[in-house]
C-alpha positions as CSV (number, residue, x, y, z in Angstrom):
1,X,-20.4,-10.0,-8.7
2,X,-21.1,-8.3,-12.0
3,X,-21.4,-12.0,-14.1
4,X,-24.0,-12.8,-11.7
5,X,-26.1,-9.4,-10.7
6,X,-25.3,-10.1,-7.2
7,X,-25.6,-7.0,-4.9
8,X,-22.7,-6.3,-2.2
9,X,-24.2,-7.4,0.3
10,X,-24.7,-11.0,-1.3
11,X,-21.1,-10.9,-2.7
12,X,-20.0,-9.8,1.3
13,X,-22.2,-13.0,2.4
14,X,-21.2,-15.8,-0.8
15,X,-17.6,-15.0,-0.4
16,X,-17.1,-14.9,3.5
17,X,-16.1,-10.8,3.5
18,X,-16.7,-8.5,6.3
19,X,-15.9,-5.3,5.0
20,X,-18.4,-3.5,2.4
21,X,-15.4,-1.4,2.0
22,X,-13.0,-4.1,0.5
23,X,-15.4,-4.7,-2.1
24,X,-16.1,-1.8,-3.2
25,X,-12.2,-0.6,-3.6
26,X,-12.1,-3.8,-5.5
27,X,-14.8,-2.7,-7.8
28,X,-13.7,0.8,-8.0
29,X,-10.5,-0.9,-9.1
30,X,-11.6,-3.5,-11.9
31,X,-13.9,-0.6,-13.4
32,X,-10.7,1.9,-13.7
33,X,-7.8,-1.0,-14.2
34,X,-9.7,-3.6,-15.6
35,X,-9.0,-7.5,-14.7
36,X,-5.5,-6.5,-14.7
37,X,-5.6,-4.3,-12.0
38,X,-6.7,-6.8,-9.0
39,X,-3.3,-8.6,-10.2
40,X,-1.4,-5.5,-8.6
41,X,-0.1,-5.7,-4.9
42,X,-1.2,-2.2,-2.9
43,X,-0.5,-3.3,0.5
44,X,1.6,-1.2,2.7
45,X,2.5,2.3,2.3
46,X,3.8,3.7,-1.2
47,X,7.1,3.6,-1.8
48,X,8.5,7.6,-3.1
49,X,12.1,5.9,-4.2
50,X,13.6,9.0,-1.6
51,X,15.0,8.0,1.5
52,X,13.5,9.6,4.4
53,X,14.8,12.7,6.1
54,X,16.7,12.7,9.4
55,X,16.6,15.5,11.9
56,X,20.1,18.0,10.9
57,X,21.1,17.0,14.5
58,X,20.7,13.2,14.3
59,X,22.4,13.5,10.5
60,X,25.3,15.8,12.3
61,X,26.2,13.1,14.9
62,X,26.6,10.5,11.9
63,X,28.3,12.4,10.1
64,X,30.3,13.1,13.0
65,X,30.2,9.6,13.8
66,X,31.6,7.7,10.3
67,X,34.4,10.7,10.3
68,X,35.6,9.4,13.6
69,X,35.5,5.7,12.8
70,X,37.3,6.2,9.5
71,X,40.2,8.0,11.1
72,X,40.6,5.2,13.7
């Protein structure tokens, strides 16, 4: 898009895209990351490393649960 001047509208149309939006987070990303960034996979939802929190009843009854199953 930027080698050749094209617009976004021509880069939607020359490359078969639909979504102005895709383009421009593409752009948004190669100006901030550089080439290097596009390289990245960003689908799906971020990942904090902490394993989601169970409601204290639901974590009570497992807890409740493995205690039983050990003792048999």
């Amino acid at each position: 898009m930027r080698e050749e001047g094209l617009s976004l509208s021509e880069t939607m149309r020359r490359f078969n895209i639909n979504c102005l939006g895709i383009i421009k987070r593409w752009e948004r990303i190669y100006l901030e990351e550089g080439p290097e960034g596009l390289a990245v996979e960003r689908r799906g939802r971020k990942n904090t490393g902490q394993p989601a929190k169970l409601p204290k009843e639901i974590e009570e009854d497992l807890i409740a649960e493995n205690q039983r199953l050990r003792a048999e």
